[in-house]
C-alpha positions as CSV (number, residue, x, y, z in Angstrom):
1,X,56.1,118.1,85.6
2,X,59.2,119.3,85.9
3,X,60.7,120.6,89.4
4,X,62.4,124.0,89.5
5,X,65.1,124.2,92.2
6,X,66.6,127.6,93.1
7,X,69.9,127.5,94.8
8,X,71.0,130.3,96.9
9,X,74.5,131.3,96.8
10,X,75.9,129.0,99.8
11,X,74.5,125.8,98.8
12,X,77.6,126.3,95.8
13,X,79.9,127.6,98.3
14,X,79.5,124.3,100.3
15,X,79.2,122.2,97.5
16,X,80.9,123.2,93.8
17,X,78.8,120.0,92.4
18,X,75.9,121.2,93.9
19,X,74.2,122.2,90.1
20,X,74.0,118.6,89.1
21,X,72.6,117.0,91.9
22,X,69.4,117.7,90.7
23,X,68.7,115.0,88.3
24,X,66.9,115.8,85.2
25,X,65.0,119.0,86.8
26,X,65.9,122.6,86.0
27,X,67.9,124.2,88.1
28,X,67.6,128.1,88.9
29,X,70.7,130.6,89.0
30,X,69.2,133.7,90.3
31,X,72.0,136.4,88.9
32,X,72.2,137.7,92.7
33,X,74.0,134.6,92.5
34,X,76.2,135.0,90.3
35,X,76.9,138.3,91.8
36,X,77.7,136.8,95.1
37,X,79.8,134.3,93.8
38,X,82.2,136.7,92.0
39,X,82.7,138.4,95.3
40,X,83.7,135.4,97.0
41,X,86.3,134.0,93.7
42,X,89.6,136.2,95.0
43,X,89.6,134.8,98.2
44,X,91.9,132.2,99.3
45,X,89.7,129.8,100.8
46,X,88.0,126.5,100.0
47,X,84.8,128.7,99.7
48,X,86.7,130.7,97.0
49,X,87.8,126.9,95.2
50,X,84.5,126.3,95.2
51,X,83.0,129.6,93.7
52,X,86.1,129.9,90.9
53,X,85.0,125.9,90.0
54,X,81.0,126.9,89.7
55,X,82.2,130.0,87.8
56,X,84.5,127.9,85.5
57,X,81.5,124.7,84.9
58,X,79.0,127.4,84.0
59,X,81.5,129.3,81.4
60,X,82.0,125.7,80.2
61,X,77.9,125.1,79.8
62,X,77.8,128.7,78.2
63,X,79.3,127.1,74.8
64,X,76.1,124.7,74.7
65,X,73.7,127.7,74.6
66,X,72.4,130.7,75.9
67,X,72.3,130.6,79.8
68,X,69.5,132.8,80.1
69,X,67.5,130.6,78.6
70,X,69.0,127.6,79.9
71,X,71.2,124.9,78.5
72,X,71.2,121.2,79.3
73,X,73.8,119.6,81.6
74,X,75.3,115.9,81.5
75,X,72.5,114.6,83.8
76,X,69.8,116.0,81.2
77,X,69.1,118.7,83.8
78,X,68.1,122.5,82.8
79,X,70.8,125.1,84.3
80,X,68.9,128.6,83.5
81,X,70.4,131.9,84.8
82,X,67.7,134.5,85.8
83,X,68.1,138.2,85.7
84,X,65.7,139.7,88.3
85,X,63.6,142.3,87.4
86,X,60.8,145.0,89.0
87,X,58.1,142.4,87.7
88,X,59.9,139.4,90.5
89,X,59.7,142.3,93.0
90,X,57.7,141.1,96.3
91,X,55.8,144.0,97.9
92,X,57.4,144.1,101.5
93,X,60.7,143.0,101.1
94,X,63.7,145.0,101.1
95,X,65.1,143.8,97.0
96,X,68.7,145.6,97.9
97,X,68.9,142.6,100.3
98,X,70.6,139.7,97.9
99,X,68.5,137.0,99.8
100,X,65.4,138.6,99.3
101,X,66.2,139.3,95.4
102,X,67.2,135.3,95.6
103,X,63.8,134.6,97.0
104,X,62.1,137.1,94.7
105,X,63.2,134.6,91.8
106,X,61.9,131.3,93.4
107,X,58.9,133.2,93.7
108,X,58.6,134.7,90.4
109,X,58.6,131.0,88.9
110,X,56.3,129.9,91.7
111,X,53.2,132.6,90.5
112,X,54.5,131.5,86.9
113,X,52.4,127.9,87.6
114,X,56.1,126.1,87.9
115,X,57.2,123.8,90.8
116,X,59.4,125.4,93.0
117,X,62.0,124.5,95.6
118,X,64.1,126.8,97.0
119,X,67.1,125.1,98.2
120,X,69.8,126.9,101.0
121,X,72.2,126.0,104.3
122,X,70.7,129.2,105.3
123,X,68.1,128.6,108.2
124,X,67.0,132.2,108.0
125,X,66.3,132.0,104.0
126,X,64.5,128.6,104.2
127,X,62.1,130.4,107.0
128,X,61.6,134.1,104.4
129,X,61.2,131.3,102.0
130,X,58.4,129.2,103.9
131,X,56.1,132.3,104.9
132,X,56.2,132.9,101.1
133,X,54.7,129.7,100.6
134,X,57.5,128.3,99.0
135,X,58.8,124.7,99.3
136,X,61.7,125.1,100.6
137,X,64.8,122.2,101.7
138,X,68.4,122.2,102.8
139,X,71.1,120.8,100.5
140,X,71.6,117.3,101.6
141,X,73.8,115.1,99.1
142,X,76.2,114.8,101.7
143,X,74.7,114.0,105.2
144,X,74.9,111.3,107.3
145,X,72.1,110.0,110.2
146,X,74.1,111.2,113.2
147,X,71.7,109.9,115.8
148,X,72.6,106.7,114.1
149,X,76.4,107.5,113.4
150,X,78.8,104.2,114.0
151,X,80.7,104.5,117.3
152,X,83.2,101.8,116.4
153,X,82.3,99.2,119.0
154,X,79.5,96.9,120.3
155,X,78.6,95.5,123.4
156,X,77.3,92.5,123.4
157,X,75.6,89.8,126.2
158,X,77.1,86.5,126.0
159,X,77.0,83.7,128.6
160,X,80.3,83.6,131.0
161,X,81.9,80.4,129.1
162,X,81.8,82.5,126.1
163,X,83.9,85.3,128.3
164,X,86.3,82.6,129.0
165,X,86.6,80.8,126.0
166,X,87.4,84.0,124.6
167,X,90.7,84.4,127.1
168,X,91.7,81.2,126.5
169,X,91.6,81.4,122.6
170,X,93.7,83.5,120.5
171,X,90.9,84.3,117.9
172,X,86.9,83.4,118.5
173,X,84.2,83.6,115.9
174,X,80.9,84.7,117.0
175,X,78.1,82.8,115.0
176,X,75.3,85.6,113.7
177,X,77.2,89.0,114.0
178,X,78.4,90.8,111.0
179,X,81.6,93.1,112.5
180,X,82.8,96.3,110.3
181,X,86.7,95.9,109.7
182,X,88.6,97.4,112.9
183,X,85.3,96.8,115.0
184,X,85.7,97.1,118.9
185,X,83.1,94.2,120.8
186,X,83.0,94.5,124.1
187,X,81.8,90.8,125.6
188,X,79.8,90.9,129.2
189,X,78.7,88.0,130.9
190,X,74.8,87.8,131.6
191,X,75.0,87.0,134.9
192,X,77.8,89.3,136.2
193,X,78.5,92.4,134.2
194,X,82.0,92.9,136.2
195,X,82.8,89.9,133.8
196,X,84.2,91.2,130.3
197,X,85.9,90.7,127.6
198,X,87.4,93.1,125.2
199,X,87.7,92.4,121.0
200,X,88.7,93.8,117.6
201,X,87.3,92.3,114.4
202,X,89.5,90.2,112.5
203,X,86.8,89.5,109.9
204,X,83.0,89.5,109.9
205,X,82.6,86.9,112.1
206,X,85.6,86.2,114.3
207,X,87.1,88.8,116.8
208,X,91.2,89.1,118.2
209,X,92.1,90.4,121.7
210,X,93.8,93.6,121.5
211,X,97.8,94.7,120.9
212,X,99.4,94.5,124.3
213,X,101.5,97.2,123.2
214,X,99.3,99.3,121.6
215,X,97.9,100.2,125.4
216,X,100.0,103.6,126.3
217,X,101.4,105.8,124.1
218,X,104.6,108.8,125.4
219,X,103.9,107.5,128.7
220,X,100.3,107.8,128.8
221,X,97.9,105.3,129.5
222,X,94.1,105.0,128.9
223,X,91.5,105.4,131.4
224,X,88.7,104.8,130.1
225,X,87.8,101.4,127.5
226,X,87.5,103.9,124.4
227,X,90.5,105.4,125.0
228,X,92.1,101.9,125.2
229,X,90.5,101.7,121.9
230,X,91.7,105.0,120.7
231,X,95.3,103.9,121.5
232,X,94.7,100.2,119.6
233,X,93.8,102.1,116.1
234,X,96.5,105.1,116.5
235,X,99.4,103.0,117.2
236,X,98.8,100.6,114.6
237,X,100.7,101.5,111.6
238,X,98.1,99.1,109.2
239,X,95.4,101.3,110.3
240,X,95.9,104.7,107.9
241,X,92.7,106.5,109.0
242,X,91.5,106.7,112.4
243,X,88.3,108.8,113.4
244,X,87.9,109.9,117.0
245,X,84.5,111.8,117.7
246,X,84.1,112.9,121.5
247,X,83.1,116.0,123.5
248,X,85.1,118.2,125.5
249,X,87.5,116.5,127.8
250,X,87.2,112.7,126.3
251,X,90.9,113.3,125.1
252,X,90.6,112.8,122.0
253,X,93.5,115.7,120.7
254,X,96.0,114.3,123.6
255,X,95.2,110.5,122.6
256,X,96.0,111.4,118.6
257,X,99.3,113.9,120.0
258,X,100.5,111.0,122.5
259,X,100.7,108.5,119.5
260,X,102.0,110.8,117.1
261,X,105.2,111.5,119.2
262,X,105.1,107.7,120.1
263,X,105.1,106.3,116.8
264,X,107.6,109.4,115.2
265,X,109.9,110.0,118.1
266,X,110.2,106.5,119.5
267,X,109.3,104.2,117.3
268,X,110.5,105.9,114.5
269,X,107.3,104.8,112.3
270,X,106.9,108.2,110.5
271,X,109.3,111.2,109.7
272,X,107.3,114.0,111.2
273,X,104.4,114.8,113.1
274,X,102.5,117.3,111.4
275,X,99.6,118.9,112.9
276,X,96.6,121.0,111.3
277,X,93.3,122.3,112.4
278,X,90.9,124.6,110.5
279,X,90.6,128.5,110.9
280,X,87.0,128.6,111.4
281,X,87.3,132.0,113.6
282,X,84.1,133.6,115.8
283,X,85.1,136.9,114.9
284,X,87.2,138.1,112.0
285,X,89.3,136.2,110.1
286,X,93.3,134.9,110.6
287,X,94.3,137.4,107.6
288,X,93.1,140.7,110.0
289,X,95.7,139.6,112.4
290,X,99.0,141.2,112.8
291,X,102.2,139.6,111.9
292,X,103.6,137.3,110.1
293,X,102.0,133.4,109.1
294,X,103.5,131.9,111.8
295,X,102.4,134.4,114.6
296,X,99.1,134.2,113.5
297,X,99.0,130.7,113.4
298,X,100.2,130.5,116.8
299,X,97.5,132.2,117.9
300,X,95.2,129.0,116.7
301,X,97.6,126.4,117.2
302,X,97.7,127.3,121.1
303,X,95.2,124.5,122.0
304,X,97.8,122.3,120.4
305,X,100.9,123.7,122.1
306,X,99.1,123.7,125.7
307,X,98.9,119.7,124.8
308,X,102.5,118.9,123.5
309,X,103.2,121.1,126.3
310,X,101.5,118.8,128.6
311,X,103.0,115.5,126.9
312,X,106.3,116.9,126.8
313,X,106.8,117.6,130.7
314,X,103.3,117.4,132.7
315,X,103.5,120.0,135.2
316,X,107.6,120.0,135.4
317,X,109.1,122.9,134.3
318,X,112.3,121.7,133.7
319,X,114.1,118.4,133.1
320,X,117.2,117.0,134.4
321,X,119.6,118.9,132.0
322,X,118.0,122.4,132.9
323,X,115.7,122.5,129.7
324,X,112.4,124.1,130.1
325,X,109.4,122.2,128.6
326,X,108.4,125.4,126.5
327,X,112.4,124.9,125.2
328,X,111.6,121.1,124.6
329,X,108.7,121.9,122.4
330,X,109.6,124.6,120.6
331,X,113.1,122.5,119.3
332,X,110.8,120.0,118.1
333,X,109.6,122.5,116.1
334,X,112.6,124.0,115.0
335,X,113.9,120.6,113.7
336,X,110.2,120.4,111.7
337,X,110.1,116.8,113.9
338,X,106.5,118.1,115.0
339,X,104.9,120.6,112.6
340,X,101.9,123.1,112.7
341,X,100.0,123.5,109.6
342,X,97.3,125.7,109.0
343,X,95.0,123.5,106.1
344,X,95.0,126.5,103.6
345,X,98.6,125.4,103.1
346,X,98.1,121.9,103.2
347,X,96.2,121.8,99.8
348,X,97.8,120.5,96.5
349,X,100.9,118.4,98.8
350,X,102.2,115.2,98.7
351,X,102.5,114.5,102.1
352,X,104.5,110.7,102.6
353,X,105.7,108.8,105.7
354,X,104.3,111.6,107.9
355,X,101.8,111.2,111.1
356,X,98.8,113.7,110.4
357,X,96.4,114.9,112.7
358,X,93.5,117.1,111.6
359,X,92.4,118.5,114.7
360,X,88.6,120.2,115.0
361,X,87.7,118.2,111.8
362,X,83.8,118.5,112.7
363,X,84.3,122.3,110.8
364,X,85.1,120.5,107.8
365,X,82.9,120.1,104.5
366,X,83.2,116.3,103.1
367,X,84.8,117.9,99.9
368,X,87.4,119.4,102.1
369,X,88.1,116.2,104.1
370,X,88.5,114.5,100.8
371,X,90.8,116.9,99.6
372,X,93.1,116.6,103.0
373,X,92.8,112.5,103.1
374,X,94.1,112.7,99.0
375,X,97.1,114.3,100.0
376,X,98.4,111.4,102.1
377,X,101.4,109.5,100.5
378,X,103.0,106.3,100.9
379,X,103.7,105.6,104.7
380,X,101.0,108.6,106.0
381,X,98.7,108.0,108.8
382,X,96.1,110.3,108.9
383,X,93.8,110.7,112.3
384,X,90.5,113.2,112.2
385,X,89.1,114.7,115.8
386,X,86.3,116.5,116.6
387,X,83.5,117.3,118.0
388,X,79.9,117.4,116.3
389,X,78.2,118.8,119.0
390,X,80.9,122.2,118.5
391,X,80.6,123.2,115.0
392,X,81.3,126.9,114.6
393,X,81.1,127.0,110.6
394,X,77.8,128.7,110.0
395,X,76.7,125.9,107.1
396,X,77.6,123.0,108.7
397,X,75.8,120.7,111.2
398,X,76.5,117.3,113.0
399,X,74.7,115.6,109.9
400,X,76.8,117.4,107.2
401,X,80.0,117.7,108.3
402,X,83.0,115.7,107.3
403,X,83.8,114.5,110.0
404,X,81.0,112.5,110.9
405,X,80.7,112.2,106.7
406,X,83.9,110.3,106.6
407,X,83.1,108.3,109.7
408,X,79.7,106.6,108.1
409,X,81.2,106.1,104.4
410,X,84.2,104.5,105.1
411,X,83.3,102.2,107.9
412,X,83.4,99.1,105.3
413,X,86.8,100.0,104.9
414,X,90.1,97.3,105.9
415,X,92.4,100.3,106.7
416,X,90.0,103.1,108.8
417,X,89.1,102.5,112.1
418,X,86.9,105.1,114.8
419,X,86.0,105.3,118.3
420,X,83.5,107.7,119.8
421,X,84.9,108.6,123.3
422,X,82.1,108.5,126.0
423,X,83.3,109.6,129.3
424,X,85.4,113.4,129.6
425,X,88.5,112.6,131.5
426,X,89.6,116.1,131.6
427,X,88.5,117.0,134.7
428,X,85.1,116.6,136.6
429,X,83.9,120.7,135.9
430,X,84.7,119.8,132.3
431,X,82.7,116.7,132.5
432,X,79.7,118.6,134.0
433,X,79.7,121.1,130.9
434,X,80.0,118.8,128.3
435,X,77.0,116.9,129.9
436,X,74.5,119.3,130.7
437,X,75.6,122.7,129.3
């Protein structure tokens, strides 16, 4: 038999492929869906890319039959359109609500005999949909285990002629230990846990000692061992993807900001530093904002600003020549050496030789870190920060973000590296919060 699964608007919105992920089971349009969908098309938003591409695969399936009746899709799926009527009505419910007309649909099929999943990223739906006894589950083609997400490092209990073996060797191969590429191992003696030795993976079995100057970045130095980590996979230019997951105060923005302006200003690695994070707002939107682009940007980009502020001149106000650090910032700026992006406009560029930081990246989808990573060119390093613990967009969570997505898929891979950064370093009231509030 046959499983029917109902989609409610968002599970499109977050995914455009969503319609053939069902294998070869029928798959329920409810036209409140279709409704919903053209409201969201004009928009100028990856939640409007994905509701004009939905819009455009079904007009596409519309030449192999009648969509009411439902045609067949590539994966020998059913896509079927429903039109609600006074018939799916549930006694009770509000209909000129579009999630109760959604639910009156998967209910409809459900007294029909059929075998019926309602599928939404919508908490609240999923619970209307369970005290109508109907199986109900959240869109998951794209989730990751986070209580099992890869940190980026190991510590591991070896005897103390292992420790100093390791010192005395330029390379040492650890017999029975598979290592990811870029993996951190972190050697402590048995008998005296002050003893320790620090690694990176060469190869599966056989671990380096770090970059002696890959240890401070725009005269900042680590203080904790994953930040010392941090530093070794931002300021190596082999490594084109580095993933730093922390909490508040672990430093992971300042750590990605100090290497950018290291690697562009100093070492001369990359042409510009260009710096993005999403405009996932609490309120209303960037576009309800007055001014221009740029003021309204600024407005986002302050968390950024307050950090280059920070890097650029600590708490001087000026240097020796007179120049404020406000001036010193906003000249780098001006001369596009260090430039703030908002991702909308990111989108459809070619982006070569430039040092890339996605700040806030745990408010991404995976399709819209895929997009940003695809615009790197030759010479781009691209690093992604965030926190899954903080996600303000309402349909993601720390298992389906893309963040922690991009983290878990491309651990395997030569040229990506991560660290999760343990310890907040911002202060100790900011250390207290992230820990127990």
């Amino acid at each position: 038999m046959k499983k029917h699964f109902v989609l409610d608007t968002n599970v499109l919105l977050h995914n455009a492929d969503a319609i053939s992920s069902f294998d070869d089971n029928v798959v329920i349009l409810p036209m409140t869906v279709i409704e919903e969908l053209d409201k969201f098309k004009s928009r100028n938003d990856e939640l409007a890319r994905n509701a004009r591409q939905v819009i455009r695969r079904l007009d596409k399936l519309r030449s192999k039959g009648h969509l009411g009746d439902g045609v067949t899709m590539g994966n020998d799926g059913l896509l079927k359109i429903f039109i609600e009527s006074d018939e799916a009505a549930i006694d009770g419910m509000d209909m000129s609500v579009p999630d109760n007309r959604i639910l009156a649909a998967a209910h409809f099929f459900q007294t029909r005999g059929e075998k019926v999943i309602f599928v939404s990223k919508d908490i609240n739906a999923r619970l209307k949909a369970d005290a109508l006894g109907i199986e109900v589950m959240d869109f998951e083609k794209q989730t990751v285990n986070f209580d099992e997400l890869f940190c980026g490092y190991r510590e591991i209990k070896v005897s103390s002629t292992i420790v100093d073996e390791f010192f005395r060797e330029d390379h040492y191969a650890l017999e029975g230990y598979d290592f990811f590429p870029n993996e951190f191992v972190l050697l402590v003696d048995e008998s005296n846990d002050k003893h320790t030795g620090i690694g990176r993976a060469l190869d599966q079995h056989t671990i380096g000692h770090l970059n002696s100057n890959f240890d401070s970045a725009w005269n900042t130095r680590s203080r904790s061992k994953e930040q010392r980590m941090a530093y070794e996979l931002l300021l190596d230019p082999n490594i084109e993807l580095v993933t730093l997951v922390g909490q508040a105060g672990t430093g992971k923005t300042l750590l990605a900001l100090a290497a950018g302006l290291e690697m562009v200003l100093h070492q001369k690695q990359y042409e510009r530093l260009l710096v993005s994070r999403p405009i996932i707002p609490l309120g209303k939107d960037l576009g309800y904002m007055p001014g221009t682009k740029d003021e309204k940007l600024s407005l986002w980009m302050q968390p950024i600003f307050d950090n280059l502020t920070y890097l650029m001149g600590g708490s001087k106000r000026h240097n020796d020549n007179g120049e404020s650090v406000r001036q010193k910032v906003e000249k780098l700026l001006k001369d596009n050496t260090v430039e703030l992006e908002a991702l909308s406009y990111i989108r459809g560029r070619s982006i070569p030789r430039q040092y890339i930081v996605v700040d806030e990246a745990q408010n991404l989808t995976p399709h819209e870190v895929k997009t940003i990573i695809s615009r790197a060119g030759e010479g781009t390093k691209i690093v992604l920060t965030g926190d899954p613990y903080q996600i303000d967009n309402p349909y993601l969570d720390a298992r389906s973000n893309g963040l922690a997505y991009t983290v878990e898929r491309l651990k395997d891979q030569e040229i990506h590296g991560h660290v999760t950064l343990m310890k907040s370093e911002r202060s100790t009231l900011a250390g207290i919060a992230a820990e127990y509030l």
